[in-house]
C-alpha positions as CSV (number, residue, x, y, z in Angstrom):
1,X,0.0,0.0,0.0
2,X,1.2,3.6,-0.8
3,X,2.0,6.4,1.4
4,X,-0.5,8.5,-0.3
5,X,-3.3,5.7,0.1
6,X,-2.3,5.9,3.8
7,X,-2.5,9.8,4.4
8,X,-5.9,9.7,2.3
9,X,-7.8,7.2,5.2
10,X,-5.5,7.9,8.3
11,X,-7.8,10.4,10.3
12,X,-5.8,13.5,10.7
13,X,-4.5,14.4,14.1
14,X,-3.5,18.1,15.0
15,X,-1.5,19.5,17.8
16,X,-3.3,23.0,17.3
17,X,-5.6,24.4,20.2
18,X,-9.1,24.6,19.0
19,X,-10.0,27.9,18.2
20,X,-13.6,29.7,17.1
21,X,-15.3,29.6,14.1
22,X,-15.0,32.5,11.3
23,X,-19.0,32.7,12.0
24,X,-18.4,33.3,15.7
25,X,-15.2,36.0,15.0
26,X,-17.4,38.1,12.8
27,X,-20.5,37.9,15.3
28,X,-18.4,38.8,18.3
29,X,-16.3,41.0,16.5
30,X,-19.3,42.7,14.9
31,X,-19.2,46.3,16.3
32,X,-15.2,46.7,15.0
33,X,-15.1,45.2,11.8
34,X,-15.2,46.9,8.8
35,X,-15.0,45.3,5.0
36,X,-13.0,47.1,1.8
37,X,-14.0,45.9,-1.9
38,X,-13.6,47.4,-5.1
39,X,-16.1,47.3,-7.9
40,X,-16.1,47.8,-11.7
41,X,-18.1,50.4,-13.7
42,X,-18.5,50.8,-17.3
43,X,-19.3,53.6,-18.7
44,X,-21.3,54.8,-22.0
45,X,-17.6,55.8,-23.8
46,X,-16.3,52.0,-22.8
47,X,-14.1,53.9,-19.8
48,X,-13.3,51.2,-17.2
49,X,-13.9,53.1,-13.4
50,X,-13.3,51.7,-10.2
51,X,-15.0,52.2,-6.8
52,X,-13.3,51.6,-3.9
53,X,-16.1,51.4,-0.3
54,X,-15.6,50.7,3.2
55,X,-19.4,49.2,5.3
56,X,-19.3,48.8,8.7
57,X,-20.2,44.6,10.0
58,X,-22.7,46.4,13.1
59,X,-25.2,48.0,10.9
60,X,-24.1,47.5,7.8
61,X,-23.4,51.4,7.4
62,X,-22.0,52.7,4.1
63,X,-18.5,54.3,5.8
64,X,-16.8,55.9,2.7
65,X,-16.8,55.7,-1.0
66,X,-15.3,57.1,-3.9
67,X,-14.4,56.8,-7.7
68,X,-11.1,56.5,-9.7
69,X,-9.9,55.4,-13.1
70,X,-6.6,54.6,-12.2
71,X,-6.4,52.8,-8.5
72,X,-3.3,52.6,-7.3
73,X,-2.3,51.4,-3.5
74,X,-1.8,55.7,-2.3
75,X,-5.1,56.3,-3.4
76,X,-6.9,53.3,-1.7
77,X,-4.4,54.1,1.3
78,X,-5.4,57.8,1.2
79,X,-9.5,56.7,1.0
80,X,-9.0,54.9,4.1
81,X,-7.5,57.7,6.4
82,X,-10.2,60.3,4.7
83,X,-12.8,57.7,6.2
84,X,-10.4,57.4,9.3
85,X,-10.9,61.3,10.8
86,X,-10.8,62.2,14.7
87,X,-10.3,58.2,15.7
88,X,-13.0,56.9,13.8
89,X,-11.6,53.5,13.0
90,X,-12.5,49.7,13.4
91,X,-10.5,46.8,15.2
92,X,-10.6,44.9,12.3
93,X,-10.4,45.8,8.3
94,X,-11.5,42.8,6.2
95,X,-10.1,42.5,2.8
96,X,-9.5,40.5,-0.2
97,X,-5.8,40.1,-1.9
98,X,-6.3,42.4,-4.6
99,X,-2.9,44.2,-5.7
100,X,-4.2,47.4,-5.6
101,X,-3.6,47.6,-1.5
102,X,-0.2,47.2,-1.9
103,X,2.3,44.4,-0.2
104,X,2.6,46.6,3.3
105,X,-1.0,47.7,3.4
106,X,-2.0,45.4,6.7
107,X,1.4,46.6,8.1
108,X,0.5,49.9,7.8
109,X,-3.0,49.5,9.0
110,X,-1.4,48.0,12.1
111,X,0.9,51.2,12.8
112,X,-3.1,53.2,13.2
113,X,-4.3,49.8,15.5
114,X,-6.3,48.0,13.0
115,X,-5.9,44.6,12.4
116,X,-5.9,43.8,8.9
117,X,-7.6,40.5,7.8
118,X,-7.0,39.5,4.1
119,X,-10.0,37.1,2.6
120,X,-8.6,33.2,1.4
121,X,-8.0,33.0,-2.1
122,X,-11.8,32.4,-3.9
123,X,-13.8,32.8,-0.9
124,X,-16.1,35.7,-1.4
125,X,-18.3,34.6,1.8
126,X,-15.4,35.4,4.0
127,X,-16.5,39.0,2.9
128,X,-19.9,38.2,2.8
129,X,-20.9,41.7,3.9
130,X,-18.9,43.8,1.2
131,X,-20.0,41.0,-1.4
132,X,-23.5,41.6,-0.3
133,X,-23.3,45.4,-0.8
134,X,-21.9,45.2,-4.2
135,X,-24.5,43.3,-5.4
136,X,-27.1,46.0,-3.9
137,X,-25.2,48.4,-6.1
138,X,-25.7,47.0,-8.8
139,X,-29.3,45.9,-8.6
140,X,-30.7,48.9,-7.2
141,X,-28.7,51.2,-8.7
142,X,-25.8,50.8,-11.5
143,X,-28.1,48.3,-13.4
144,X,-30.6,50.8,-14.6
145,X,-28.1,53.9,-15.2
146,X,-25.9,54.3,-18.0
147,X,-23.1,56.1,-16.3
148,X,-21.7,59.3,-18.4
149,X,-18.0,60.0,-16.8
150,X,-16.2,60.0,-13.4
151,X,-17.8,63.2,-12.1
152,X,-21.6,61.7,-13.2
153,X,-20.7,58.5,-11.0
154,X,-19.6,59.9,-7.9
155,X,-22.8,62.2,-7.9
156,X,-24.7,59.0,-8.2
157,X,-22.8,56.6,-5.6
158,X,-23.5,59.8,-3.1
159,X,-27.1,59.9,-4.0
160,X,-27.4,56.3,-3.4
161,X,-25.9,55.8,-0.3
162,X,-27.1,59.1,1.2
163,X,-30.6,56.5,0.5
164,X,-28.8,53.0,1.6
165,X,-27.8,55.1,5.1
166,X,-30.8,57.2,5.8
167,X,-33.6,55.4,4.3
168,X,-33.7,52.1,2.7
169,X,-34.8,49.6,4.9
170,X,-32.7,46.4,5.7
171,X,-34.3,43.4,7.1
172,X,-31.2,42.3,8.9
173,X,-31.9,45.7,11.4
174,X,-35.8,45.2,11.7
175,X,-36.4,46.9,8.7
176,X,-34.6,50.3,9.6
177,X,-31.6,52.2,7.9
178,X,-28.1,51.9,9.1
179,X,-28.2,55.5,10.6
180,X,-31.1,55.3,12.9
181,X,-33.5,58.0,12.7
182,X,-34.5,60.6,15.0
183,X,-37.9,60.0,16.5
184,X,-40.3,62.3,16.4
185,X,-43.6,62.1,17.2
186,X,-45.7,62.7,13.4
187,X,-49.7,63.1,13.6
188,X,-51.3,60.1,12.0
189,X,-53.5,62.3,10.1
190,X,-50.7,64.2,8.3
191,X,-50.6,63.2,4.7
192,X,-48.0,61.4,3.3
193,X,-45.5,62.8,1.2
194,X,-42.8,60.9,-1.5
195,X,-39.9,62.3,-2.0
196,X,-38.1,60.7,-5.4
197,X,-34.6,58.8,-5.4
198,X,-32.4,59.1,-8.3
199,X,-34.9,60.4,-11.0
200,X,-37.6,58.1,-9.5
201,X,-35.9,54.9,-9.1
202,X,-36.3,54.3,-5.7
203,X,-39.0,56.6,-3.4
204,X,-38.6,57.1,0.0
205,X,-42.3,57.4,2.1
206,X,-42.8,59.6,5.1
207,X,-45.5,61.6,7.1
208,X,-45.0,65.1,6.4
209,X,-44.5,67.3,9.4
């Protein structure tokens, strides 16, 4: 019998501590994680543009994002600290291995007291929550705009998530927006008012004051 026969039905033995599940990190670890991706945009001249965001794990709050056409690893660096101001920062920064970051980008990170977590090879679920929001991009929004230039994308993504923030419901926080909203106490009688979202693509519902 071979030696490879033997490691493929000897049960595996490990000297290693048992340690928590990637499920129970993230839960526990919830209120100081934060997630980085980069998306793709075309627009109508065939110009390739690249978004760069940071969301928060807690309430899935849009932190920060912004446009380019050429990313490079100072620009995603100098995003970061922008979305970084008077200690604002998480423990943890999930990631993927995209070269854009740059080789020292988790060393640096750790010189402002984040740790920096960098995603396994082809395993978008370890940043479920980034993955997620890309993919509300782009059904609720990028899908059903033809993007112009730079400048007509940024005032677009800042529409949108001035929506995903302060109004769109999410069923993972009972239906509310990231930001929670003041209360204030609205007659039932008042009418309700609309108030249109990107030319009428989304709507957002309140009593008017």
């Amino acid at each position: 019998m071979s030696a490879r026969s033997i490691r493929r039905y000897r049960i595996g033995t490990s000297n290693r501590p048992p340690s928590q599940t990637w499920r129970t990190f993230l839960a526990n670890q919830a209120k100081g994680i934060w997630a980085a991706d980069l998306l793709v945009v075309q627009t109508i001249g065939f110009r390739t543009l690249y978004v760069l965001f940071l969301v928060s794990h807690a309430r899935r709050e849009l932190i920060s994002m912004n446009v380019t056409a050429s990313p490079t690893a100072a620009w995603v660096w100098q995003q970061l600290i922008n979305a970084t101001p008077w200690n604002r920062k998480p423990g943890h920064l999930i990631h993927d291995r995209d070269h854009v970051y740059g080789k020292d980008f988790d060393t640096r990170l750790a010189a402002l007291g984040i740790t920096g977590i960098r995603a396994p090879y082809r395993a978008p679920k370890a940043n479920a929550i980034a993955e997620r929001l890309v993919g509300t991009l782009r059904r609720e929004c990028l899908d059903h705009i033809i993007v112009l230039d730079e400048g007509h994308l940024v005032s677009v993504l800042r529409e949108f998530a001035a929506y995903y923030n302060l109004d769109r419901p999410h069923r993972r926080l009972d239906l509310l927006p990231p930001i929670r909203p003041t209360s204030r106490p609205l007659a039932s009688i008042a009418p309700v008012v609309s108030r249109s979202v990107l030319g009428g693509l989304h709507h957002v519902y309140s009593r008017a004051a």
